[in-house]
N, C-alpha and C positions, 0 to 999 in steps of 0.2 A: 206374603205381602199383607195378608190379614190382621196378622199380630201387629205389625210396623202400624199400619193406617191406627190400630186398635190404641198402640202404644198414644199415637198423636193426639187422639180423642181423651186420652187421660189426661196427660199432658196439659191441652189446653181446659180442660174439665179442673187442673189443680190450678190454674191461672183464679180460679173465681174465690178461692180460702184464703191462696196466699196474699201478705196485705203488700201493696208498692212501695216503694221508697226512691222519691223523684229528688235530686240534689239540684241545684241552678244556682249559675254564678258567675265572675268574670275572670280572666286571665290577663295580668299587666305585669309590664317591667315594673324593677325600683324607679324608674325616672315617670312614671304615668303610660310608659308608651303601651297600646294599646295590642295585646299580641295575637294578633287574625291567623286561625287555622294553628293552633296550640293544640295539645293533644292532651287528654284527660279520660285515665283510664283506672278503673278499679283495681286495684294491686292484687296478682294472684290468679286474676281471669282475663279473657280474653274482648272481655264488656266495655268499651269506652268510645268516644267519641269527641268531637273538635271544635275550637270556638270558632261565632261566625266574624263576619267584617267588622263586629262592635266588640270581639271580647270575650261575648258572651257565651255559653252553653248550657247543656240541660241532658242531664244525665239517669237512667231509671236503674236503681241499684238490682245486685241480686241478692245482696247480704243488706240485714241495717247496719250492721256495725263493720261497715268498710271500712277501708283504707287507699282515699283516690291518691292519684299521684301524676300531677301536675309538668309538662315539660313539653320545652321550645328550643328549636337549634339554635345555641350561643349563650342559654341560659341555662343555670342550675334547675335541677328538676326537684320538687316538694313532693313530701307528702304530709295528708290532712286527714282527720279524722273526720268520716260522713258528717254533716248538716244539712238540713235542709237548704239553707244559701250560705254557699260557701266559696268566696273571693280566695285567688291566688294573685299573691308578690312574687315573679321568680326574681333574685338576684341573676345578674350577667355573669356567665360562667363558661367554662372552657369547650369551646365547640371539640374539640380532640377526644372528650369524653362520648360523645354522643355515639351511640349503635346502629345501625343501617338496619332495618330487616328486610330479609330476603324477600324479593321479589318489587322492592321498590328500592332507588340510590337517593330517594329522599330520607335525610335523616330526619326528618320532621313528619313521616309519616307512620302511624301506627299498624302492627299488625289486622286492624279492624277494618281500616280506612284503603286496603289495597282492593287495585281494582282483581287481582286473582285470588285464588282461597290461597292461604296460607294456615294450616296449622302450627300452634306455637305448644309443643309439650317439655310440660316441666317433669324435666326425670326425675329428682328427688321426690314429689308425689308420686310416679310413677313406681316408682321402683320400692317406694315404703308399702304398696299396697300389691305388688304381683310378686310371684314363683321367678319370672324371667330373669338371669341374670347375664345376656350379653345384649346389647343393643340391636343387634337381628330381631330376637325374639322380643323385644322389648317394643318395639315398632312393630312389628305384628300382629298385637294386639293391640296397640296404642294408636294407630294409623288403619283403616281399611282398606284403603288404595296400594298400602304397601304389602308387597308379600315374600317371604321369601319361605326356603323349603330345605331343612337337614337333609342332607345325603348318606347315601349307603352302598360301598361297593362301585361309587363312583370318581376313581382315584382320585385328583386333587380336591376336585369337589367336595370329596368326605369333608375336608380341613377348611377351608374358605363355602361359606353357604353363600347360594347368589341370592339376589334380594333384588327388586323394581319396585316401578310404581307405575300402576294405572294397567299392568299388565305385559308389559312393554320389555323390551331387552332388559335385563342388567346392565350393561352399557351406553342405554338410553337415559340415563338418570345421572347429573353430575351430581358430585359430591363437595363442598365447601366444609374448611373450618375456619370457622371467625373469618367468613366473607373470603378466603382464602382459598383458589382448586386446590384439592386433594390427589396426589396419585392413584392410578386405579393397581391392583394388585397383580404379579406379573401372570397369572393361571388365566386360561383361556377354556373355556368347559366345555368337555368332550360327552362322555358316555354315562349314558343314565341320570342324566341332569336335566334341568330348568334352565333357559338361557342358553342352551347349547351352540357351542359357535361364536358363545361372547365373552367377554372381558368382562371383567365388574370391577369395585371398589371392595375392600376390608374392614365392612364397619366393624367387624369386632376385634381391629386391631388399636381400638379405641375406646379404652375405658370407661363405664358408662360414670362411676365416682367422681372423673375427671369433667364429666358436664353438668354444665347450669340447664341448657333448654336445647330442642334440636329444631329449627322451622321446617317445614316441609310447604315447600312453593309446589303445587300440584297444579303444574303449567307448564305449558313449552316454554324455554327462556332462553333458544339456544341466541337468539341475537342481542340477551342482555349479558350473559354471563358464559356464552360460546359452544364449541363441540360438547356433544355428550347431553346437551341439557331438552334432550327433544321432550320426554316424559316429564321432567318436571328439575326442580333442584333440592337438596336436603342440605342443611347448614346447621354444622352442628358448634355450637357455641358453648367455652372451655369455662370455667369456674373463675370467678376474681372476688371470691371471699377472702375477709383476713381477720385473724385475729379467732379464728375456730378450726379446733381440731375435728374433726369427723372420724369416726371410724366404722364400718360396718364388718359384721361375720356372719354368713349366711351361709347354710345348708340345706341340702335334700337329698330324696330320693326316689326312683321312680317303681309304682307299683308293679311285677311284673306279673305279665297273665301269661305270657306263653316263650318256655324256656326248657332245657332238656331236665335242667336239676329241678329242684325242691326250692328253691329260693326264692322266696316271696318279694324283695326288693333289689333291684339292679342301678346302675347308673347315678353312683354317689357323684352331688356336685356340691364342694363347698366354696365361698368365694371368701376373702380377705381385702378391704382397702382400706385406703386412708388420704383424707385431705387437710393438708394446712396452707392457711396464707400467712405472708406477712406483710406490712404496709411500709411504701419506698416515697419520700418524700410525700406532698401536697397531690393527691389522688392515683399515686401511684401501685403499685402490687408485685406481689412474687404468690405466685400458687401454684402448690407441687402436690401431687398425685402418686399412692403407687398402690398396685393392685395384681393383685395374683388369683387366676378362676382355675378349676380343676376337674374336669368331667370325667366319668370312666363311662368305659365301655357298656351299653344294654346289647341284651340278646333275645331277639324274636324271630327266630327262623324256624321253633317249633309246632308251627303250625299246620303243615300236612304230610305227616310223616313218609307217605307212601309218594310222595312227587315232593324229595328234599333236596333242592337245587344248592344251597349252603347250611353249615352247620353253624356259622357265626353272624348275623346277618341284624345290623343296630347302629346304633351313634359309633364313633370312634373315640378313644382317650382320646384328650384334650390338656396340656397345661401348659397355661397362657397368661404373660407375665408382664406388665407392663408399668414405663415410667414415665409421665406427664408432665410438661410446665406449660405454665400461661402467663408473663412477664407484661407490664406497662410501667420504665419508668421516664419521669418526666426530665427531660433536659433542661428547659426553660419553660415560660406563662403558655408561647410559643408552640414549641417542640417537644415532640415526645418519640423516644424509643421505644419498639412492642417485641416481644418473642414469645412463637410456642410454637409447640412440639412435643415429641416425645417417641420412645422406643421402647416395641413390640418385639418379644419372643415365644414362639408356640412350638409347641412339640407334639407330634400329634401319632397316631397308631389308629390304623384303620383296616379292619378285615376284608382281603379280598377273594374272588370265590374260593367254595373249597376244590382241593383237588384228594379225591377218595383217593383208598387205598390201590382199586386199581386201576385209578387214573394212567394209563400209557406215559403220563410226565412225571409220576411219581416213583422217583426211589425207594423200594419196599425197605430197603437197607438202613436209610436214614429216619425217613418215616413210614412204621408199618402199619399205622391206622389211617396212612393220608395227613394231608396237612392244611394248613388257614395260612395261605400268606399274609403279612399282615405288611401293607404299607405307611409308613413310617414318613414321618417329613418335619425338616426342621423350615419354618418360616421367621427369616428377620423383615421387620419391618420398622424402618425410619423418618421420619421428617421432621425440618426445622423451618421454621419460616421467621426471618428480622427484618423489620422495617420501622420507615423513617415516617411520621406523620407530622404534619407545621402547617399554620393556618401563614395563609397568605391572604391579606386582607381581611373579608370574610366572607372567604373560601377554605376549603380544607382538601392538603396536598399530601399523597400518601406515596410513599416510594418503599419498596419492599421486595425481596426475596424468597423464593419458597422451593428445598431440594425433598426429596421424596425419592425412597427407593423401596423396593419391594423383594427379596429373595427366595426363592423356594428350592429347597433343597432335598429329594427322594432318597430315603434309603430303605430296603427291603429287607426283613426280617424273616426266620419262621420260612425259608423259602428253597429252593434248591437252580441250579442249572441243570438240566436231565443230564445233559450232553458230558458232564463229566460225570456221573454215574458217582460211585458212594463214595468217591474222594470232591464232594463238590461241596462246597461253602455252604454254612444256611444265611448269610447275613451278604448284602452287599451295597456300596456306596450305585447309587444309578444318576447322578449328576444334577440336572434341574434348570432354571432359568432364573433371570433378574430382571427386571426395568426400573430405569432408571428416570424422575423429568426434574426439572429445573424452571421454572416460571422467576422471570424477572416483567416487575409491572409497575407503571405509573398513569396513577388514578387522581384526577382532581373533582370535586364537587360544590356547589354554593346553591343555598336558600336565597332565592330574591322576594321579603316580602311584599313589597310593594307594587312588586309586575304582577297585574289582576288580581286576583285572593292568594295567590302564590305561586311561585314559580321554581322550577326545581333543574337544574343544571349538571349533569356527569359528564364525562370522556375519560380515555383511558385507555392505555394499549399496554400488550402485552408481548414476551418476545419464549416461548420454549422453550427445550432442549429437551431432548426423548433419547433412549439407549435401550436397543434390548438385545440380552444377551440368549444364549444357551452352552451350557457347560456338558461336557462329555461324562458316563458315568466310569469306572473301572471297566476295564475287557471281559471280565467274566460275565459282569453284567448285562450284557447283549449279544455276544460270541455264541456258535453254537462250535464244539470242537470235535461231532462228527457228524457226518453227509445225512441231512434230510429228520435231526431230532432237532425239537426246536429249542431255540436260541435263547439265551438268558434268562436271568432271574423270573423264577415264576411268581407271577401276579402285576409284576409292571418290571417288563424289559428296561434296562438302562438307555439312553441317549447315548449315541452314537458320533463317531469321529465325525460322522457326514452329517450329521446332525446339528452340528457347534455352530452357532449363527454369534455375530456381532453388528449390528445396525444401529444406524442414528438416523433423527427426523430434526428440522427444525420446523415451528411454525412463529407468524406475526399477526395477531390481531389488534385491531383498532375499533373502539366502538365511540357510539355518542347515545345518550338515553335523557330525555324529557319529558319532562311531568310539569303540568298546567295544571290550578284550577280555574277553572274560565270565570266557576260561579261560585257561590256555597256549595250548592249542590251538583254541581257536575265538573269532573277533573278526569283527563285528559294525559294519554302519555304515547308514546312515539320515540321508539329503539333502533338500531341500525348499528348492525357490526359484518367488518368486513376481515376474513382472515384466509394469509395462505400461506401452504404448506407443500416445506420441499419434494413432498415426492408425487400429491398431486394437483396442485394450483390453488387456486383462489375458489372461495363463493363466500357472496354476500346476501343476508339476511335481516328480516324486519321485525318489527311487532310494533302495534296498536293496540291500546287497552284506553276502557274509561268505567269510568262509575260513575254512575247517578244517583242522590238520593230522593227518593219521591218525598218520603218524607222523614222524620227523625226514626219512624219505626222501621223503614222499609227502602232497602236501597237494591239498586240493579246493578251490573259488573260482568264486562266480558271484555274479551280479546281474539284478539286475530293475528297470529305468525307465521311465518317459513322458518326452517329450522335445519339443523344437517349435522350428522357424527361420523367425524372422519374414520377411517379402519384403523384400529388399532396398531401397531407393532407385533405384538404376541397373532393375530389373526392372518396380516401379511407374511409375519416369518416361523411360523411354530412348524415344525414340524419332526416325527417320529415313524417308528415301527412298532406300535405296541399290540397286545394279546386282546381281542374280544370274545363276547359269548354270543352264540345265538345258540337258542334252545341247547344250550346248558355245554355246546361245544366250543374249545377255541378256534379262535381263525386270526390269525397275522394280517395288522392291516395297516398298511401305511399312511398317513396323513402327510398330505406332500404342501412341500409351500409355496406360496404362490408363483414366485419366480423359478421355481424349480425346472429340471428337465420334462417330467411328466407332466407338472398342469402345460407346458407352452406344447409336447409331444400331441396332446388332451385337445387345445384348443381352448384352455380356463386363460378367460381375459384379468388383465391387472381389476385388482381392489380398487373400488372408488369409492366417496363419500353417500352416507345415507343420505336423504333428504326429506320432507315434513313438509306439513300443513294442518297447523293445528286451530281449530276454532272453539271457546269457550263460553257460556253465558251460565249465569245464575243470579240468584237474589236473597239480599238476607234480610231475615224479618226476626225483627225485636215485639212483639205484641204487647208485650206486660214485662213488670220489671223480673221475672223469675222464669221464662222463658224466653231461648232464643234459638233460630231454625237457619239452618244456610242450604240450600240447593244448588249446584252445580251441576251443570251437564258438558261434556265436551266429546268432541271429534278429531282424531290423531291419523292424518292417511301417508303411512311412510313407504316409501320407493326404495327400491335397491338395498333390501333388507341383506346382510350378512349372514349366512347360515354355512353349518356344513352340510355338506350332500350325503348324500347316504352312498356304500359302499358298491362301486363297481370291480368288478371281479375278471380274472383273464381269460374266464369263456362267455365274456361280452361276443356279440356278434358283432359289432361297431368297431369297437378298440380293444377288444381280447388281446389280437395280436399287439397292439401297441405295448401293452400292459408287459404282456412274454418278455418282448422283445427285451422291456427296463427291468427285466428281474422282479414285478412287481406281482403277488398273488390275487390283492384285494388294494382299492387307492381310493379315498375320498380325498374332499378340496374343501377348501374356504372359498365361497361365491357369492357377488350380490344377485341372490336369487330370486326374492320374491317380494309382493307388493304386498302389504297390509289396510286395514281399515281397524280402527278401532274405538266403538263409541261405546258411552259410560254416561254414570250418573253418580254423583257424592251427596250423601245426605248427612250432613250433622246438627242432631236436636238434645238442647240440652235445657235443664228445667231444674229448676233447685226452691227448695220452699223448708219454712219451719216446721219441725215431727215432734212435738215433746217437749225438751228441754234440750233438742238439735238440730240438725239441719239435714235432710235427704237431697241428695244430686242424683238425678237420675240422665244419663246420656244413653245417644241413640246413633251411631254413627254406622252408615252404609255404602258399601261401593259397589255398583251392577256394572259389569261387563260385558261385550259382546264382539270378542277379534275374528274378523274373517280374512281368508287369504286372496286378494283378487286376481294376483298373475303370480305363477312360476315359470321363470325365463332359464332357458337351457342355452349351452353354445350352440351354434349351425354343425356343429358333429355331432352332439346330442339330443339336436333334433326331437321329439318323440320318443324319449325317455324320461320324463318329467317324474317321473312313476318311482324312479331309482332317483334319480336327482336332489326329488323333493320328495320323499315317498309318504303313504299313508302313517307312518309313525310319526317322522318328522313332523307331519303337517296339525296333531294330535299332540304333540310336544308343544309347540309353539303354540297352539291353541288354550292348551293349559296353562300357559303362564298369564292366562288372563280370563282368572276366575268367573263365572258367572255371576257372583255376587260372595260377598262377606258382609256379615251384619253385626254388629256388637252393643249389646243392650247391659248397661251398667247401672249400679245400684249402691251409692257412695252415701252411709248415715255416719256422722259424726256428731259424738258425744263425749262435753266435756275431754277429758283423759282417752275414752276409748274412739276407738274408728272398726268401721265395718264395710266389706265390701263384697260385692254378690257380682259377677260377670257373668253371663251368657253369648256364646260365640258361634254364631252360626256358620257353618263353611258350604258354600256351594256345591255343586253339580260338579263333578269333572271328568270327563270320556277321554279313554287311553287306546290306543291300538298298540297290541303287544306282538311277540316274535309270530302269531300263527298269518299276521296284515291281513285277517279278513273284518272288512269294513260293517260285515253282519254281526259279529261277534267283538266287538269293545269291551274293551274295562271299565265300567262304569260307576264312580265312585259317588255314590248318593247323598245328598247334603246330612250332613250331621252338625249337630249341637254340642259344644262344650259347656261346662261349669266350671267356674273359679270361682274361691271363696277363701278371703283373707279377716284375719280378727287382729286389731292393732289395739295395744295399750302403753301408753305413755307413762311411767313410772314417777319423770320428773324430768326437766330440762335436759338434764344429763343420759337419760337411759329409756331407748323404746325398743318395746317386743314386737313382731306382728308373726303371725304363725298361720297356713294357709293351704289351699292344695289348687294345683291348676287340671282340671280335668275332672273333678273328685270321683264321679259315677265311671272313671273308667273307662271310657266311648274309642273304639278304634275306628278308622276308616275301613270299606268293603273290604273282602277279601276275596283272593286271586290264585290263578296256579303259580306257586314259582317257577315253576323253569319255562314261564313264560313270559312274566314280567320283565322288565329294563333291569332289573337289579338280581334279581334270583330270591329275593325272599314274597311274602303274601300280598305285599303294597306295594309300588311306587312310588316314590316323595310326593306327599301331597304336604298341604299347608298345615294342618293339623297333629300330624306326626301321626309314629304310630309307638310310641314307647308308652302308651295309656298315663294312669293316674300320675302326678309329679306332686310328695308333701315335703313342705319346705321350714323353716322358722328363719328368723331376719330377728340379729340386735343390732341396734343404731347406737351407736355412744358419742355427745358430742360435750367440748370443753373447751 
């Protein structure tokens, strides 16, 4: 906290050299008319602000040589070259054009002007200046609030990384593209994960090539934009460039410090994209995307030779291939047709434990050193979304479609059945799951400026369709074919005949959302959606938000919601027999579903809907034209958290015999089990001033965390077992997913032709309880620092380099027993990683 306060005092100490650059002026129609609450923003940043009741505004640059840019819903938006007074004409232009940002359905309201924090990141600078090449990673350092975590040895997990925000489920976080839900991906996260017990979305089933900017609403929004959005919402919004080609070729590779061989680097990633648009009549577009990433395997499991729980223990291959469009073309002055979409294929290979040579499951015959199973998984991922947009009067009326499917498909490599001894396969198909939704929706909105300073009108209702499947794998794959050797493919048994789920859900919501401004300075909004769902009812929820400016420097902003996330499909219906480890053994464990014979045997009540109360306040202060500071603090207290329980076994004293009876060894459940609290603080301070003959940005963005668990509710048969239920790992799990803070301190000089960039990343505190559960003895992962450091030069319009390393000194997180951690290797997924240094180079080629 020292350095942060330390940072602030520079900061405002650079406010006294750098010199201001204040613009004032007015905003009008071609006809004189006068346009009150216009928005006027520095093109590039996130700096602007809005005229008052005369027109007028008053702007403090961060650059002199801006480029503001001028816009009003129904007008064409300008851009103008800084002056000190500087009048805007907009021309009357096509309200169908105009962009919504998240977290307001005013399209007259700027990302600056909402009453919640939204971050607005532009990936193209992002991504000219980092190592990062998927959007997971790319937001993990781009975002503090966001976190998510590589997996290892944590079957599907390896392939899909879960990702949140504020701490919070993966599941708690909805996902939009171009203002449109996204499906979440069909994998529900079992063992040795973040999130465990939840569902997530596939951001990196989404090109980052293929995006212009992502918003990040760091809010509860479930009563503006529905289930799933208790944490917050992320909107990722697709490229409608034309008439340029883009291409980029990026590689790396990662330093390796701890491996059996001599190989100084592991873990080659290169990536390939490309964008072009083309232009379809009077503001129309076509922009297509295609991109292909490729990671291979790291290996760091040599780190304590005499306690080697695996021999393969790292990322997994990765190659991941995707095709993008973004369509608006215009029917009439009127009407407009929109589409986009696009289709994901990944292929993925992930090590899971080893089994030595004389593993009791191993075939000395097949493999006489032991073997790596290696899970294997093909993932399709699709969606399309077409719709109808037409101004009615001057309102604007959106009707549209949106299908979304997700596939995962297991197959096992590298692996054996015991049970058929040295005539037994190494290779098996193990089956997998799908989900499927469907969102049909009709959304209308209208600007009134002349009700108070403005006045802002939505509604909209929405109608689902959900399907989730499970597919059976081959018989070998889960069979065992003699008495008492275990069963199937080693390293992830197959899904089973009894296994094969087909379910469908529908749901209906309706909302209305309002936004006032009362005054200049104070504006007012007020949301209300009500949805229900076939299988289990209705709830309806609120929100209240306002912002005040005290004055042009210095404004206030908070909110207050109820919120709720229905259970998933994958959560209600998933269920398996698979292999786990505890201290380095396996053990057969069933994961039963919710409707099954054993949770009703159990006593495990139906899944209900989570439910929220989130409160938020902060304030943002513009002091001087070259710095600007936002604080946010918020409060998240969610009920009826979804989790899986931790395993009970058949010499329970309770339900042992239950257990016998069903044939079952070991059984956990999906249950809404426990109550959270979760409070936080966001700090983003950014400061840009003249160095030379360039410009240095220096940002400060921080997220503190603090989840605690206030109740684990058991059935009245489980009574006083809370312990197994919800046990010390578990509660250690979830606690982790909500870092105690991430700090990111950056260092952006740009010169002429070159660019330079300097990151530092601090990662929090993070305490683990591993396989020994004693609460005296945690893993405790000490905050650590990263360095990144990228060098850009600009050749010519046509051709840039940047060349870089993320991590460069090397820094892993603590280090642990294997055969006692969740995974078997030295770490547990923390935020960080642990595959050390990553050097990269990046060409941009554009035409």
């Amino acid at each position: 906290m020292k350095q942060v306060f330390l940072l602030l005092l520079l900061c405002f100490a650079f406010t006294g050299f750098a010199q201001t650059t204040v613009v004032t002026g007015k905003v009008t129609g071609t006809n004189g008319e006068i346009l009150a609450g216009a928005t006027v923003v520095e093109k590039g940043t996130s700096n602007g602000t809005t005229t008052d009741a005369q027109g007028r505004y008053r702007l403090t640059l961060l650059s002199k040589t801006a480029i503001l840019v001028a816009s009003y819903v129904g007008f064409e938006k300008q851009e103008m070259a800084a002056q000190p007074t500087l009048d805007f004409v907009l021309p009357e232009g096509n309200l169908l054009n105009q962009v919504e940002v998240v977290g307001s359905r005013s399209l007259n309201r700027s990302p600056t002007d909402t009453p919640a924090p939204v971050d607005i990141i532009d990936i193209q600078k992002v991504t000219s200046r980092t190592g990062q090449l998927d959007v997971n990673q790319l937001l993990q350092y781009a975002a503090p609030s966001f976190n998510s975590n590589r997996q290892t040895g944590s079957d599907g997990a390896d392939h899909v990384d879960p990702a949140s925000l504020r701490g919070l489920g993966p599941d708690q976080t909805l996902v939009l593209i171009n203002g449109k839900r996204r499906h979440q991906s069909s994998l529900v996260n079992l063992f040795g994960t973040r999130g465990r017990g939840n569902t997530g979305t596939d951001l990196n089933a989404i090109p980052a090539a293929a995006i212009e900017r992502i918003e990040i609403l760091r809010d509860g929004a479930a009563a503006q934009y529905g289930s799933d959005a208790i944490a917050g919402v992320i909107n990722i919004v697709l490229k409608s460039t034309t008439g340029v080609l883009e291409a980029n070729v990026n590689g790396g590779a990662y330093q390796a410090k701890y491996r059996f061989d001599s190989k100084k680097f592991d873990g080659l990633n290169y990536n390939v994209n490309a964008n072009y648009g083309v232009s379809v009549g009077k503001d129309g577009f076509i922009n297509l995307t295609g991109d292909f990433n490729y990671r291979d395997h790291t290996n760091r499991a040599n780190t304590n030779p005499g306690d080697l729980a695996r021999r393969q223990y790292g990322d997994p291959r990765i190659q991941n291939a995707s095709v993008y469009l973004n369509a608006r073309i215009p029917l009439s002055e009127k009407t407009q047709l929109y589409a986009f979409g696009g289709l994901n294929h990944r292929k993925g290979d992930a090590y899971a434990w080893t089994r030595f040579a004389g593993d009791d499951r191993n075939v000395p015959a097949i493999y006489p050193d032991g073997f790596d199973p290696i899970i294997s998984s093909k993932i399709e991922d699709r969606a399309l979304t077409v719709g109808v947009r037409r101004l009615i009067g001057k309102g604007d009326l959106d009707f549209y479609n949106t299908i979304g499917q997700n596939k995962f498909h297991y197959l096992v490599n590298n692996t054996l059945n015991t049970s058929l001894g040295a005539a037994s396969p190494t290779s098996f198909d193990a089956g997998g799951f799908k989900l499927l939704q469907n969102v049909t929706g009709l959304r209308y909105s209208r600007f009134y400026k002349t009700v108070l300073q403005g006045f802002n009108l939505a509604a909209g209702a929405e109608y689902r369709v959900e399907n989730y499947q499970i597919f059976a794998g081959e018989e070998k794959s889960y069979k065992s074919y003699v008495p008492g050797v275990a069963p199937g493919s080693q390293g992830f048994p197959g899904f089973q005949p009894s296994d094969v789920v087909n379910k469908n859900r529908n749901n209906l919501g309706v909302y209305v959302d309002l936004e006032a401004d009362l005054t200049k300075a104070l504006m007012v909004g007020i949301a209300g959606r009500y949805e229900h769902y076939s299988d289990f009812g209705g709830t309806m929820n609120g929100k209240l938000s306002a912002r005040y400016k005290l004055t042009d420097y210095l404004t206030l902003r908070g909110t207050a919601s109820t919120g709720f996330r229905a259970p998933s499909l994958p959560q209600i219906y998933f269920n398996s027999t698979i292999t786990n480890f505890v201290q380095g053994k396996p053990v057969e464990v069933l994961i039963a579903r919710n409707d099954s014979k054993v949770t009703q045997a159990l006593g495990i009540p139906k899944l209900k809907q989570e439910t929220s109360q989130n409160l938020s306040l902060g304030v943002t202060l513009n002091p001087a034209a070259n710095l600007s500071l936002t604080v946010d603090g918020y409060l998240v207290k969610i009920k009826n958290r979804i989790v899986l329980t931790g395993q009970f076994s058949d010499d329970d004293d309770v339900i042992g015999e239950d257990l016998k009876a069903l044939g079952v060894g070991k059984a956990q459940f999906f249950t809404n089990a426990i109550s959270t609290t979760t409070k936080g603080l966001d700090v983003v301070l950014t400061h840009r001033m003249p160095l030379g003959a360039g410009h240095l940005t220096t940002s400060l963005a921080a997220n503190f965390n603090k989840l605690t668990i206030d109740e684990v509710k058991t059935t009245p048969k489980l009574e006083g077992k809370q312990d197994i239920y919800f046990d010390i790992r578990e509660r250690y799990f979830v606690m982790a997913s909500a870092p105690p803070s991430k700090i990111n301190l950056g260092f952006d000089y740009a010169l002429q032709k070159w660019n330079f960039m300097v990151r530092l990343t601090r990662f929090g505190e993070i305490k683990l309880a591993d396989w020994n559960y004693d609460p005296q003895k945690l893993d405790v992962y000490t905050p650590k620092v990263t360095t990144d450091v990228t060098v850009g030069y600009r050749f010519s319009k046509q051709i840039g380099l940047a060349v870089g390393g993320s991590n460069v000194f090397n820094v892993y997180p603590s280090m642990f027993t294997p055969s006692l951690t969740e995974t078997g290797g030295a770490w547990d997924p923390v935020q960080m990683g642990s595959n050390g240094a990553f050097w990269f180079a990046r060409v941009n080629l554009k035409f």
